[in-house]
Rosetta silent file (secondary structure, phi, psi, omega in degrees, C-alpha in Angstrom):
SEQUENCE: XXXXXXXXXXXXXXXXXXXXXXXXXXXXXXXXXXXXXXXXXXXXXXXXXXXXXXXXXXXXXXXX
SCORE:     score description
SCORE:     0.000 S_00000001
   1 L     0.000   97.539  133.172   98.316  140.641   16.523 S_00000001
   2 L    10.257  131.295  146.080  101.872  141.134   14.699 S_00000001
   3 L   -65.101   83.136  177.526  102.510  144.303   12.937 S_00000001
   4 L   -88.389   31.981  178.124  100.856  143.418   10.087 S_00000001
   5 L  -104.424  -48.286  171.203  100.341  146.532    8.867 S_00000001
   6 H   -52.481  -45.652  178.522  104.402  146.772    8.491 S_00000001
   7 H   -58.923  -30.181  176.012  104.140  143.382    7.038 S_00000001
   8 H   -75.558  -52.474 -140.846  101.628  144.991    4.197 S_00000001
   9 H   -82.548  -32.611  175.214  103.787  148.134    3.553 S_00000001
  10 L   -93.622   20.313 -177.876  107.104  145.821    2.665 S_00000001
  11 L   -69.881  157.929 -154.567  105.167  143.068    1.026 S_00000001
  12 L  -106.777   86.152 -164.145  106.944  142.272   -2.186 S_00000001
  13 L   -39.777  -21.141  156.044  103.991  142.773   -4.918 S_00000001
  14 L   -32.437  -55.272  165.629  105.520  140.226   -6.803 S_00000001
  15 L   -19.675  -81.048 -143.867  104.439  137.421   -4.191 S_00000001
  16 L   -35.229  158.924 -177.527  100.493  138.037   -6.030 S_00000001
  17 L   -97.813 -164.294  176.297   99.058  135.724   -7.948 S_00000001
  18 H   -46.860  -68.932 -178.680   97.086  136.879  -11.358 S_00000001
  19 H   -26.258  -82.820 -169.415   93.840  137.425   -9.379 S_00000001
  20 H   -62.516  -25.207 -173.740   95.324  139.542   -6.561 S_00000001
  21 H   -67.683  -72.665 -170.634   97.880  141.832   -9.070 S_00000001
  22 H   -10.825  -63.410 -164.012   94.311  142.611  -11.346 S_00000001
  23 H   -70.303  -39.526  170.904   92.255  143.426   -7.788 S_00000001
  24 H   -63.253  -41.331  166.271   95.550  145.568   -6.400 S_00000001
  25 H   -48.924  -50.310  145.680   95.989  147.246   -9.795 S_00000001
  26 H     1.216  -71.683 -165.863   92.376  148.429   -9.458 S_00000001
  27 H  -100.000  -50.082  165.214   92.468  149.420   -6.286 S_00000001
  28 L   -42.121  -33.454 -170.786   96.159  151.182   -5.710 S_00000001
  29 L   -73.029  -21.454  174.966   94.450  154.197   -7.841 S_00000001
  30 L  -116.273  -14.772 -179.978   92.241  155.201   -4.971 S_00000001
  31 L  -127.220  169.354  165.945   93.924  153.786   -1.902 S_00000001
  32 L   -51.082  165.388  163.470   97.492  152.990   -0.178 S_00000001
  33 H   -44.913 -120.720  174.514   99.659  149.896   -0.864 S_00000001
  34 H     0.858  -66.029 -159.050   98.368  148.653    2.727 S_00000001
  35 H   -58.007  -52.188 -168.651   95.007  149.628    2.153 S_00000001
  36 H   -52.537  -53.093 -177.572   95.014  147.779   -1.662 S_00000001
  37 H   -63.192  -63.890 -175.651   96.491  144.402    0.006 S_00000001
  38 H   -62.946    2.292 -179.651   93.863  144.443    2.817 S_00000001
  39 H   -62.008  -65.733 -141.887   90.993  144.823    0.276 S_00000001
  40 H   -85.744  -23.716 -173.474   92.315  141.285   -1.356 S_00000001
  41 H   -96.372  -60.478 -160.073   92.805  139.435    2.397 S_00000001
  42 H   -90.407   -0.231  165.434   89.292  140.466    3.251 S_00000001
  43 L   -50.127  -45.295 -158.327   87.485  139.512   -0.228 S_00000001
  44 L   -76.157  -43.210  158.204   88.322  135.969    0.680 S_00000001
  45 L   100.431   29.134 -179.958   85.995  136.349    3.987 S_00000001
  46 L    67.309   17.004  160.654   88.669  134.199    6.148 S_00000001
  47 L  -107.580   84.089 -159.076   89.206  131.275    3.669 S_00000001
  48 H   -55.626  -28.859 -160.504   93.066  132.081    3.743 S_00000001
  49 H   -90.886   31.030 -178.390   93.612  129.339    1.310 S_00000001
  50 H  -117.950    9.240  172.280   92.351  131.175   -1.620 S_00000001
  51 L   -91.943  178.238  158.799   95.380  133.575   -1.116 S_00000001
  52 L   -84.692  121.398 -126.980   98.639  133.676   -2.089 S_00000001
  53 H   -59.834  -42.947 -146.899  101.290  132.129    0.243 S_00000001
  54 H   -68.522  -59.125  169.521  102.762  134.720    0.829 S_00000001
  55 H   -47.952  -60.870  174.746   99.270  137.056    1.629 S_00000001
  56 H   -13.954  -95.012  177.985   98.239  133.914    3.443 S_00000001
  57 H    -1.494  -65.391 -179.407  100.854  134.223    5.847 S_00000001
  58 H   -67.151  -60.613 -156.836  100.059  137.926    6.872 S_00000001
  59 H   -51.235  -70.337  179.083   95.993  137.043    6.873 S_00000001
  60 H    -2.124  -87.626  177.703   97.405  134.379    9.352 S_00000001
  61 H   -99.297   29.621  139.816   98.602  136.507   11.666 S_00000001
  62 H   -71.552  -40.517 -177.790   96.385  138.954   11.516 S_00000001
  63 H   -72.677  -48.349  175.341   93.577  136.697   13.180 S_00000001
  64 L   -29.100    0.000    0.000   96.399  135.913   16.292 S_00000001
């Protein structure tokens, strides 16, 4: 496994789609940036291709 923890902390919230800003907006009020993103990679339940390419990516190689 990649640091994908690094890979959360620069991700460029822009990348999100509608779906994932809503669920990050949400969720950044009680947890980190890192914390917020991995909320939205583990909703999907390892069907990466309901992310956003970007999120994808990172999901990706998280599972390596």
């Amino acid at each position: 496994m990649k640091n994908t923890k690094k890979l959360l902390t620069d991700f460029d919230l822009s990348d999100l789609d509608m779906y994932e800003t809503m669920v990050y907006s949400h969720n950044i009020k009680h947890m980190t940036k890192e914390e917020a993103l991995q909320v939205i990679i583990n909703n999907v339940e390892g069907d990466f291709t309901q992310l956003s390419e970007e999120l994808e990516i990172i999901a990706e190689q998280q599972e390596l």
